[in-house]
N, C-alpha and C positions, 0 to 999 in steps of 0.2 A: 504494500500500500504506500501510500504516498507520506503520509505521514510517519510508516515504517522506514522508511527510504530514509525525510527526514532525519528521524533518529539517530542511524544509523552513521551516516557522515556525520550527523554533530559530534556522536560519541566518537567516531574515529579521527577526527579533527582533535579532537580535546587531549585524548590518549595521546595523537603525537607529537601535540605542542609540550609535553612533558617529556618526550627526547625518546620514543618508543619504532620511529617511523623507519620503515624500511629503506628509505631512502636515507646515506648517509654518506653519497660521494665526493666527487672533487670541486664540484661549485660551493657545497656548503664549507669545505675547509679553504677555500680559496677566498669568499667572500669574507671568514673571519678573522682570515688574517690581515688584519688591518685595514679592511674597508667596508668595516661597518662596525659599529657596538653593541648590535641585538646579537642575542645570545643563541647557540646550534638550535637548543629548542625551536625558537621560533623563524629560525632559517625554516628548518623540517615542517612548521606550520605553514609557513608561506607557497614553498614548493606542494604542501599537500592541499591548499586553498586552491592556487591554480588549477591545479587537477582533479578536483572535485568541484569546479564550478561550472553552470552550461555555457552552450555557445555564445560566444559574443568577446567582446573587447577587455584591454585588459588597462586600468589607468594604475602609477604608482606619483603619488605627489611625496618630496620629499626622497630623494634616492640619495644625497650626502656623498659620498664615494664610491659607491655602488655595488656594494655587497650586495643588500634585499633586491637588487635590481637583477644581479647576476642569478639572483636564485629565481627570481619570478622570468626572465626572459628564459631561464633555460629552461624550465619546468613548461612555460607554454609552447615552446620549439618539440616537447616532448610531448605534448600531450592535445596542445590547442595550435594546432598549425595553421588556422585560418584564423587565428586572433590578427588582431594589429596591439602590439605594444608599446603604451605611453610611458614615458617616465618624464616626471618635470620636478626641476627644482632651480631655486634661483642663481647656485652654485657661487652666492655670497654669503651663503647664513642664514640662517632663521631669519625671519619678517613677519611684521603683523605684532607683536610681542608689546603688550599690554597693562591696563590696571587689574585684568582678570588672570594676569600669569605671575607665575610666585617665582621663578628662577630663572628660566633664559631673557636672553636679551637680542635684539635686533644683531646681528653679525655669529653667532654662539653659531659652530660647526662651520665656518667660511673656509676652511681648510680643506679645500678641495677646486675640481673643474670639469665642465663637460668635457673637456680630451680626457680628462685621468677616468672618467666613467667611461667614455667611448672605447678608448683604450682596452681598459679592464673587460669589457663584454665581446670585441671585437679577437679580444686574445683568447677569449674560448671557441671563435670560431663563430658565435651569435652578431643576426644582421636581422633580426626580427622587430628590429624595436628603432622609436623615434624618441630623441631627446630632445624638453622644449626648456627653454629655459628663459629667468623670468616668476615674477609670481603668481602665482595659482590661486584662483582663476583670473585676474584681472591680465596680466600678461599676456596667456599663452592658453588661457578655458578656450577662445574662438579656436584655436591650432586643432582643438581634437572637434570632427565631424560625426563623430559617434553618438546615435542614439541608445546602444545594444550595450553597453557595459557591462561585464559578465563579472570582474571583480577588482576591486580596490582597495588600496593598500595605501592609507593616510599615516604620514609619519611626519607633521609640520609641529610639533609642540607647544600652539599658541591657540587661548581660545578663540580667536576672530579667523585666525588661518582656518582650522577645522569647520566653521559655522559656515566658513565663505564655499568653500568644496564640498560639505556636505549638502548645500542650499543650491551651486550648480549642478550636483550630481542626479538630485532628484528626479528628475524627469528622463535620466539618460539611461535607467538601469533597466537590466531584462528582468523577468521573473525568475525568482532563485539565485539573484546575486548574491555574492560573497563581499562582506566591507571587512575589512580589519582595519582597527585601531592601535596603532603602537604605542601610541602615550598613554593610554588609558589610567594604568594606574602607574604611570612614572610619580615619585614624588616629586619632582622637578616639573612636571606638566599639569598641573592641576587645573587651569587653565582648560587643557585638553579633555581632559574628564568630566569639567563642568559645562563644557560645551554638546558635548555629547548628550550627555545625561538630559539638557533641555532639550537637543531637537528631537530626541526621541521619543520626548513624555507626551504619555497619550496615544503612540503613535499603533495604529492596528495592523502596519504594513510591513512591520518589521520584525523577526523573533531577535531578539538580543541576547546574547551569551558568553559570560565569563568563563575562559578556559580556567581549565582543573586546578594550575595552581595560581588561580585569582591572580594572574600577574597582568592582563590583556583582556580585552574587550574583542569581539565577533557580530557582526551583524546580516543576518539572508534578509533580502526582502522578498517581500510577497505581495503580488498585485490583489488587492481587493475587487 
């Protein structure tokens, strides 16, 4: 059943954001060596989000030096080869960073560049993906043509960043998207969690779910 179905991927989503996932190859150790600070766990969540989500498009706001990006572009080269893959980030730093944000600040991660991303995804051999650079969405939202977004992967640390791509995304997603949240429960992103936590409330389209070791946030939507 569908809701069996459901179940199912959530629960095995959860099991392998606790580092359980069959998948445990060279892009995830590659990615965290030194170009990115999420943890293998959720390498192995993001590669298993990929591939458990339906057809459609694949957006990542926020790629820093392009670990998560390494994993989400190979994961869809593997699984979703009619995807188109976004990654955007403004490859100066955090933006948007606010009175609703308790720790980062405007430039926090500028230590990076789209060559050292391109680089990095080009050296495993991946040509599946567009980097837009710029902030999200006001920048570079018109660059993605996509109404079909099949999963997304917010990782900006500020509440007005998160409110601003959650509030373009709306209308772009298919039924059965996959959103993940990286800041969710960062204590440094509170911001990020409090933003969430409002667009969501009330909301009947959405199942929301904290993986097993409350570390992260998950969201399918569901067309009513």
């Amino acid at each position: 059943s569908l809701v069996g179905s459901e179940m199912c991927i959530r629960d095995r989503l959860n099991r392998l954001y606790i580092g359980n996932s069959m998948f445990a190859g060279k892009y995830i150790d590659i990615a965290a060596a030194g170009n990115t600070v999420v943890p293998h766990n959720k390498l192995h969540f993001l590669w298993e989000g990929v591939k458990n989500s339906p057809e459609g498009d694949i957006v990542e706001i926020g790629t820093w030096k392009g670990g998560t990006s390494l994993v989400i572009a190979a994961s869809a080269r593997e699984y979703k080869s009619k995807s188109k893959v976004y990654l955007c980030d403004t490859f100066t730093g955090i933006a948007l960073a606010g009175p609703n944000d308790n720790y980062h600040k405007d430039g926090d991660f500028g230590d990076t560049s789209k060559q050292h991303v391109q680089n990095l995804l080009q050296s495993q051999g991946l040509s599946n993906f567009s980097l837009l650079e710029g902030i999200f969405p006001y920048d570079t939202g018109h660059l993605i043509d996509s109404d079909k977004i099949s999963f997304l992967h917010i990782d900006v640390d500020t509440y007005a960043g998160y409110l601003a791509i959650l509030r373009w995304a709306q209308n772009r997603l298919v039924d059965g998207a996959i959103l993940v949240f990286d800041d969710y429960s960062a204590w440094s992103c509170l911001g990020a969690k409090k933003a969430v936590d409002e667009y969501f409330l009330n909301r009947t389209d959405f199942e929301m779910h904290l993986t097993l070791d409350n570390n992260s946030s998950w969201a399918r939507y569901k067309k009513n």
